[in-house]
C-alpha positions as CSV (number, residue, x, y, z in Angstrom):
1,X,62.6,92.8,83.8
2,X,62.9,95.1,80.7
3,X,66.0,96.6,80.2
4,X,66.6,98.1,76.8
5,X,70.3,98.8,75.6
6,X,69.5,100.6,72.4
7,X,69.9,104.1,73.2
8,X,72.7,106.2,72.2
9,X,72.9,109.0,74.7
10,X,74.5,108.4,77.8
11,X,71.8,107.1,81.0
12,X,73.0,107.5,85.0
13,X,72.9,104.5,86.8
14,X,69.6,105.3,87.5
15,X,68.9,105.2,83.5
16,X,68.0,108.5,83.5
17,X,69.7,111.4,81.1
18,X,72.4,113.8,82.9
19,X,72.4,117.3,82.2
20,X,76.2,117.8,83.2
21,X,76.5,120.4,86.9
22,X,79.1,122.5,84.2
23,X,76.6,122.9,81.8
24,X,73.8,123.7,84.1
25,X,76.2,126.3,85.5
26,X,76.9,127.9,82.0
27,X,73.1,127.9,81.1
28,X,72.3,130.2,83.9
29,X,75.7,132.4,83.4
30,X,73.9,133.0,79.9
31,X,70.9,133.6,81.4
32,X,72.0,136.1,83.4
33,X,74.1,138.1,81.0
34,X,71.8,140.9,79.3
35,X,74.6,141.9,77.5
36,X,73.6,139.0,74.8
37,X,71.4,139.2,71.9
38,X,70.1,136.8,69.1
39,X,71.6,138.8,66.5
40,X,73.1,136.2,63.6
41,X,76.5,135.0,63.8
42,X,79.2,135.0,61.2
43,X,78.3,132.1,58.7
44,X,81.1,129.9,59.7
45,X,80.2,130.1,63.2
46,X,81.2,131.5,66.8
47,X,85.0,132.8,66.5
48,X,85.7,131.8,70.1
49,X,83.4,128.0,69.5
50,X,85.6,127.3,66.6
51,X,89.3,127.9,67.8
52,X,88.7,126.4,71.0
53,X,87.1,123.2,69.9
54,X,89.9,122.9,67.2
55,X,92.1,123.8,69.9
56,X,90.7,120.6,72.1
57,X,91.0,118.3,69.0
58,X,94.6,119.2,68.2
59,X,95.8,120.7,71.5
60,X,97.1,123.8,72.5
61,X,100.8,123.9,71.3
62,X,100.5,121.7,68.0
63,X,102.2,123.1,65.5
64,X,99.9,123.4,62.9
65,X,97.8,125.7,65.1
66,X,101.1,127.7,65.6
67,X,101.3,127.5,62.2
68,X,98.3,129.3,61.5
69,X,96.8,126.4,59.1
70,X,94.0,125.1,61.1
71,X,90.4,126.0,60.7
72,X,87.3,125.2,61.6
73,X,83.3,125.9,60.6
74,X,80.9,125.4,63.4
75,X,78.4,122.6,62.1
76,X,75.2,121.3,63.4
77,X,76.7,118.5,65.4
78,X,78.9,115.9,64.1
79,X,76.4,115.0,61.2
80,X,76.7,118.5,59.8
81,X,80.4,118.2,60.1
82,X,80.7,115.4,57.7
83,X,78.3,117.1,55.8
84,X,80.5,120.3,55.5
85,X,83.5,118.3,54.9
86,X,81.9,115.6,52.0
87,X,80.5,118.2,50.1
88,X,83.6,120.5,50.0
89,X,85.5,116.7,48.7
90,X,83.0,115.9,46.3
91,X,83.1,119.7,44.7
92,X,86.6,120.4,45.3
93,X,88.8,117.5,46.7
94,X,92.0,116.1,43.8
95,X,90.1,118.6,41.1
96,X,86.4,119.8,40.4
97,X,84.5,116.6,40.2
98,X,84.8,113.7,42.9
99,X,82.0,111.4,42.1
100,X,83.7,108.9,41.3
101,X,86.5,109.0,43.8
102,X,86.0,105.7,46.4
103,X,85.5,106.6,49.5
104,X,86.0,103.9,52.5
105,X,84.3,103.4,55.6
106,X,85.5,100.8,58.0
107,X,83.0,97.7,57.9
108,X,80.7,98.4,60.0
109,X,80.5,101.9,60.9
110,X,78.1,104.0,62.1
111,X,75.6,104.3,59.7
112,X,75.1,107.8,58.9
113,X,78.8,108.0,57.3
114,X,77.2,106.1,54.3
115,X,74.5,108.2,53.6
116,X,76.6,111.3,54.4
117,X,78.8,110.8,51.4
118,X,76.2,109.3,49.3
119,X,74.3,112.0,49.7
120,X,77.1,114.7,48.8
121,X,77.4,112.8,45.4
122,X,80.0,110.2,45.5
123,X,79.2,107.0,43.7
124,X,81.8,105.0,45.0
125,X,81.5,104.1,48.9
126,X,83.2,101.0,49.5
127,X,84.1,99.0,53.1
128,X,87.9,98.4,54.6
129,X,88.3,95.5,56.8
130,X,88.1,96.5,60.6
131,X,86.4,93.9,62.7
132,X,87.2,90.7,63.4
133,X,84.8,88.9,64.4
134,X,86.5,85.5,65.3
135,X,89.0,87.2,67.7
136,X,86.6,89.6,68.7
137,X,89.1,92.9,67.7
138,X,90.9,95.0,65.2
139,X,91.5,93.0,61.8
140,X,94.4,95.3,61.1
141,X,95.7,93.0,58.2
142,X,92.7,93.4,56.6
143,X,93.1,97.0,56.9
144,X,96.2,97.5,56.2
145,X,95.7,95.3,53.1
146,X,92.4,97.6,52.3
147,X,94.9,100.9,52.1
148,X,97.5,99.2,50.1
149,X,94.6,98.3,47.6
150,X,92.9,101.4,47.7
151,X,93.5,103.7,44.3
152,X,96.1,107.0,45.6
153,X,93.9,109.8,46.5
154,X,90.9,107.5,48.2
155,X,88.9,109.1,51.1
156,X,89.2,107.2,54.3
157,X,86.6,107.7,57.1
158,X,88.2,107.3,60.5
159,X,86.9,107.2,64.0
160,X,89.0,109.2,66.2
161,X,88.5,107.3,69.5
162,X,85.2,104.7,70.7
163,X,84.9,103.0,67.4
164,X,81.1,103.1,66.5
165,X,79.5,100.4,66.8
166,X,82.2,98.0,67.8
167,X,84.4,99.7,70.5
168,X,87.5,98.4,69.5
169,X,90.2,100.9,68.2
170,X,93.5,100.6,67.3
171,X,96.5,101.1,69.8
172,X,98.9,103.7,69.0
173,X,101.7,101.7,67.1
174,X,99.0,100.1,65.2
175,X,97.3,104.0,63.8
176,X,101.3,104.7,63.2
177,X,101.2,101.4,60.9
178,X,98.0,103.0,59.6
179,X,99.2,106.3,58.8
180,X,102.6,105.3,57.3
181,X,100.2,103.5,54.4
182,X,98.3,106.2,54.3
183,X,101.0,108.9,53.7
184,X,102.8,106.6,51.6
185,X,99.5,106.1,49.2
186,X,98.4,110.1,49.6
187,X,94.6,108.7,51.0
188,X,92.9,111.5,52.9
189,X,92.2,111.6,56.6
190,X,88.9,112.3,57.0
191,X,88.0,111.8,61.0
192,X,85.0,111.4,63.2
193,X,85.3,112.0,67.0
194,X,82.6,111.8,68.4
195,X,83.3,111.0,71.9
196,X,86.8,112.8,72.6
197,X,87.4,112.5,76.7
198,X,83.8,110.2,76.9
199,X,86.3,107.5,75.1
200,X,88.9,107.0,78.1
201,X,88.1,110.1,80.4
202,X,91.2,111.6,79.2
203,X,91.0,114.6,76.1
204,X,94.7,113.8,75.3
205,X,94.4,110.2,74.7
206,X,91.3,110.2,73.0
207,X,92.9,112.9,70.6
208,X,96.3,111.1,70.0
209,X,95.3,109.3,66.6
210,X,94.4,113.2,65.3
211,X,97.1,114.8,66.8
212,X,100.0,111.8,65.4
213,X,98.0,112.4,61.7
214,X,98.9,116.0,61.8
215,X,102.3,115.5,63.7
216,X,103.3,113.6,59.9
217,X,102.2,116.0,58.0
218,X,98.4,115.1,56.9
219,X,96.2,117.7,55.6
220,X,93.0,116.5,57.0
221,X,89.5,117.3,58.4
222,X,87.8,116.0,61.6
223,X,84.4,115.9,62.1
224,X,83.9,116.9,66.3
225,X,80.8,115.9,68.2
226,X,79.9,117.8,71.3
227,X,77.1,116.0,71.8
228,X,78.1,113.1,74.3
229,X,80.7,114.7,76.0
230,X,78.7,117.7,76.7
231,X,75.5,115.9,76.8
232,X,74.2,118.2,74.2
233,X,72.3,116.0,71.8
234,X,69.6,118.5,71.3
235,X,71.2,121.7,70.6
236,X,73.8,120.2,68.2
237,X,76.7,121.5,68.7
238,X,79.6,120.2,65.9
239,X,82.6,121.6,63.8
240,X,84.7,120.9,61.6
241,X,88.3,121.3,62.0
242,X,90.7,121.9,59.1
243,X,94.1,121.4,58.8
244,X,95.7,122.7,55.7
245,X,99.4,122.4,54.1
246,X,99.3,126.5,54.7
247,X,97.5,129.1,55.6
248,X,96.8,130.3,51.8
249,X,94.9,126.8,51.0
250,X,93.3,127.2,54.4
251,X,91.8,130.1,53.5
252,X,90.5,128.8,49.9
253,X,88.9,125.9,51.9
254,X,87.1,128.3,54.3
255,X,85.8,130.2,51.5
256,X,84.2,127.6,49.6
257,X,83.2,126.0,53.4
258,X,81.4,129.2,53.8
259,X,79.7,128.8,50.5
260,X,77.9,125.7,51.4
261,X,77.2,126.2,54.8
262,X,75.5,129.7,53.0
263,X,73.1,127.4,51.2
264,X,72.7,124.3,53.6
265,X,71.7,126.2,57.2
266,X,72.3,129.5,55.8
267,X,73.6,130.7,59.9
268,X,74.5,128.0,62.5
269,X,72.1,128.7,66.5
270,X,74.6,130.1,69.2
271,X,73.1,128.7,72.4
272,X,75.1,125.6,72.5
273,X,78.4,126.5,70.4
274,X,78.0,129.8,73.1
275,X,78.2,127.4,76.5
276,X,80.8,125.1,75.3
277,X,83.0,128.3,74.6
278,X,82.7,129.7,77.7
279,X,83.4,126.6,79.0
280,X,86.1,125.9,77.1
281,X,88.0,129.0,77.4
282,X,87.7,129.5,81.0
283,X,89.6,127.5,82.9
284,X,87.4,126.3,86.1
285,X,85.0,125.5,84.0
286,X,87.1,123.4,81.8
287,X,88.1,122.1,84.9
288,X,85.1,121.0,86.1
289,X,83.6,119.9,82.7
290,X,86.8,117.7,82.4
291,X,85.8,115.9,85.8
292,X,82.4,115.8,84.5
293,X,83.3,113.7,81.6
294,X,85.6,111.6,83.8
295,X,82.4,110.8,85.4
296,X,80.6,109.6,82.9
297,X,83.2,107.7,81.2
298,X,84.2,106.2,84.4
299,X,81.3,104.9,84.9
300,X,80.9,102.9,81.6
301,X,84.4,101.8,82.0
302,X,83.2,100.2,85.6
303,X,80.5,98.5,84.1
304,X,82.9,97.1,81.5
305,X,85.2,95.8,84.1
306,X,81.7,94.3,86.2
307,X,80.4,92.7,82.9
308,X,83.2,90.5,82.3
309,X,83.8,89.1,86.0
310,X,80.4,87.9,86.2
311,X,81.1,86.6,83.0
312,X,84.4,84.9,84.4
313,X,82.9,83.7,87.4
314,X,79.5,82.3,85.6
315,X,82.3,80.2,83.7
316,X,80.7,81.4,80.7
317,X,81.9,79.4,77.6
318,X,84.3,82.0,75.5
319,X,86.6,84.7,75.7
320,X,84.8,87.9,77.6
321,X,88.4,89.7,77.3
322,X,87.3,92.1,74.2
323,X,84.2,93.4,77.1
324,X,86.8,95.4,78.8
325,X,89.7,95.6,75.3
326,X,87.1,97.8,73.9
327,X,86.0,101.2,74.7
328,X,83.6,104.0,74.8
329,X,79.3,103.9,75.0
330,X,79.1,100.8,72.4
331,X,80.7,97.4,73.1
332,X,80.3,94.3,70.4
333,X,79.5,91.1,72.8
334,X,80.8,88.9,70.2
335,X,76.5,87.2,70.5
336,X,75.2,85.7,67.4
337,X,71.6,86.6,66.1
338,X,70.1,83.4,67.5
339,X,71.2,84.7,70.8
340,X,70.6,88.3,70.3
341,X,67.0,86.6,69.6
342,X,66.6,84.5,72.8
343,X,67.6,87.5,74.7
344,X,65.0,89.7,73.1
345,X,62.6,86.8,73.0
346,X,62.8,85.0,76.8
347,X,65.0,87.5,78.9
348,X,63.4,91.1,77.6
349,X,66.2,92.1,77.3
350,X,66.8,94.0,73.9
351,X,69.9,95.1,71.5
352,X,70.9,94.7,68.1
353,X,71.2,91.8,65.9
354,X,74.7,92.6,65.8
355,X,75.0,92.3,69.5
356,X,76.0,95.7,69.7
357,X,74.6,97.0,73.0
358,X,74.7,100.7,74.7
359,X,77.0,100.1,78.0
360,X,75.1,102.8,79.6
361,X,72.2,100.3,79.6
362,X,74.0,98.4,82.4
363,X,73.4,99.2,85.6
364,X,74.4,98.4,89.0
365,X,70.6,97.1,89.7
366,X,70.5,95.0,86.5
367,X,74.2,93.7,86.0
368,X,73.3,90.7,87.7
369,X,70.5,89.8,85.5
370,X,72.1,90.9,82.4
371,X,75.2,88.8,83.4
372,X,72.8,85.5,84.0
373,X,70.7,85.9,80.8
374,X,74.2,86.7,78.6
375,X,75.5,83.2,80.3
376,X,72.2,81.3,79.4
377,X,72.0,82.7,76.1
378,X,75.4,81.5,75.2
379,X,75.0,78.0,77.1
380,X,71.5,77.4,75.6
381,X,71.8,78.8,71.8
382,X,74.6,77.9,69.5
């Protein structure tokens, strides 16, 4: 058997890719309506994309909305987002020249957020302490202690909801621990969510750590993904929300936003910020796209729940608690290299050193197998 858990789009339990029934639907609506074009879009992007995936992130009555202080540029995919929102910090963010301001990314992190801000121009990218890998979860003294160490005005790089790569996020008195520092210390919120509903199959709860930020006051930007909740990895679909003190600064930041996205894509595609707008803004659709996204995160969550009782009942040596603690496509398994090894080596069976694997590499045909070789792994390598 070959089973290969280092993809990072979701699979079916089939392994195969799913092109959601919502978004099938839309396609052909688009299709079918000769009333579009391919003329150019503004520079920041779709009017109706923008509002009503800020809308998702920060949820139809906040306050800031209300307020008229949020705003958003549509980005290609999450990537561009943190693009948009590093360069506009390095040029603009606590004066003209940010190079040297330390930004912090939890250790580990996806590894896109360090070449993002490199990239931009900032010298100073530094870890905060996230993972711990003895108890197999949050090491929130260590981050806590990182913020209080942190010079004022740092950059922090947050994941919304579905840490990447570990899975484990904090609970909701633990972010409010987190954000008291933060306020206290001025740091800005900078977050990634990438897999807002795919997290828990619930938009509100995977949007709570957002939503409490701007509830105290933050200014702050969040990178969104539409990529794994719409199954759009190929059209790239992002944008990035901004929430401002008021509506004046708002609209300095959107000016200068518009200036770099001018010189970076010059004018964002519409096909995919177009479907999840209509999908977004009408409400059977959203309906139905919200049970779509149940479905997919109900089904890694199930596999979750699977792992870890044939764990349990194998009598596997350890804890197996932290299978089902964490959440979202990527789950630590708390497997050392040696192991990770043997399981590449005699079980063909293949993830990262880390022992990071992609949940939606389990299925129900190969659970079993994957189950047994995990057990033997751990029984046979120390």
């Amino acid at each position: 058997m070959f089973i290969l858990f280092l993809s990072l789009a979701y699979r079916t339990d089939e392994c195969q890719p799913w092109v959601l029934p919502v978004v099938r639907k839309v396609e052909k609506m688009i299709a079918d309506d000769h009333s579009l074009n391919h003329e150019y879009l503004p520079i920041l992007g779709l009017p109706e994309f923008r509002s009503s995936a800020s809308k998702i992130a920060l949820g139809e009555d906040s306050p800031a909305i209300k307020d008229n202080r949020v705003g958003a540029v549509q980005c290609l995919g999450g990537t561009g987002a943190l693009k948009i929102g590093a360069e506009f910090l390095r040029r603009w963010y606590n004066g003209t020249d940010n190079t040297k301001t330390p930004v912090y990314v939890s250790a580990p992190t996806w590894e896109n957020h360090n070449a993002v801000f490199s990239n931009a121009g900032f010298e100073d990218i530094r870890p905060y302490k996230y993972w711990d890998a003895g108890k197999r979860g949050l090491d929130l003294e260590g981050f806590l202690g990182d913020l209080e160490s942190a010079p004022d005005h740092s950059i922090f790089v947050l994941h919304a909801c579905a840490h990447n790569p570990t899975g484990t996020d904090p609970t909701q008195d633990q972010w409010k621990k987190i954000a008291d520092v933060m306020k206290r210390k001025s740091l800005f919120a900078f977050f990634d969510s990438a897999y807002q509903g795919f997290a828990s199959g619930n938009l509100d709860k995977d949007a709570w750590a957002v939503r409490y930020f701007v509830s105290q006051g933050f200014e702050l930007f969040c990178a969104q993904s539409f990529s794994k909740n719409f199954g759009l990895y190929n059209e790239r679909v992002g944008n990035l929300t901004v929430v401002a003190k008021d509506q004046d600064n708002l609209n300095r930041v959107l000016s200068q936003m518009e200036k770099i996205a001018r010189i970076t894509w010059s004018n964002p595609p519409s096909q995919g910020a177009r479907l999840v707008a209509i999908t977004l803004n009408t409400p059977e659709l959203f309906a139905e796209w919200k049970d779509n996204v149940k479905t997919m995160a109900d089904r890694v969550l199930l596999m979750r729940a699977q792992l870890k009782e044939k764990l349990k009942a194998l009598g596997t040596p350890g804890t197996w608690e932290h299978i089902t603690e964490q959440i979202g496509m990527f789950s630590f398994t708390g497997l050392n290299p040696k192991q990770v090894e043997y399981m590449v080596k005699e079980k063909h069976i293949y993830l990262m050193a880390s022992g990071r694997i992609n949940m939606c590499g389990l299925t129900t045909k190969n659970i079993d197998y994957v189950a047994e070789s995990i057990h033997e792994a751990v029984t046979t390598v120390q």
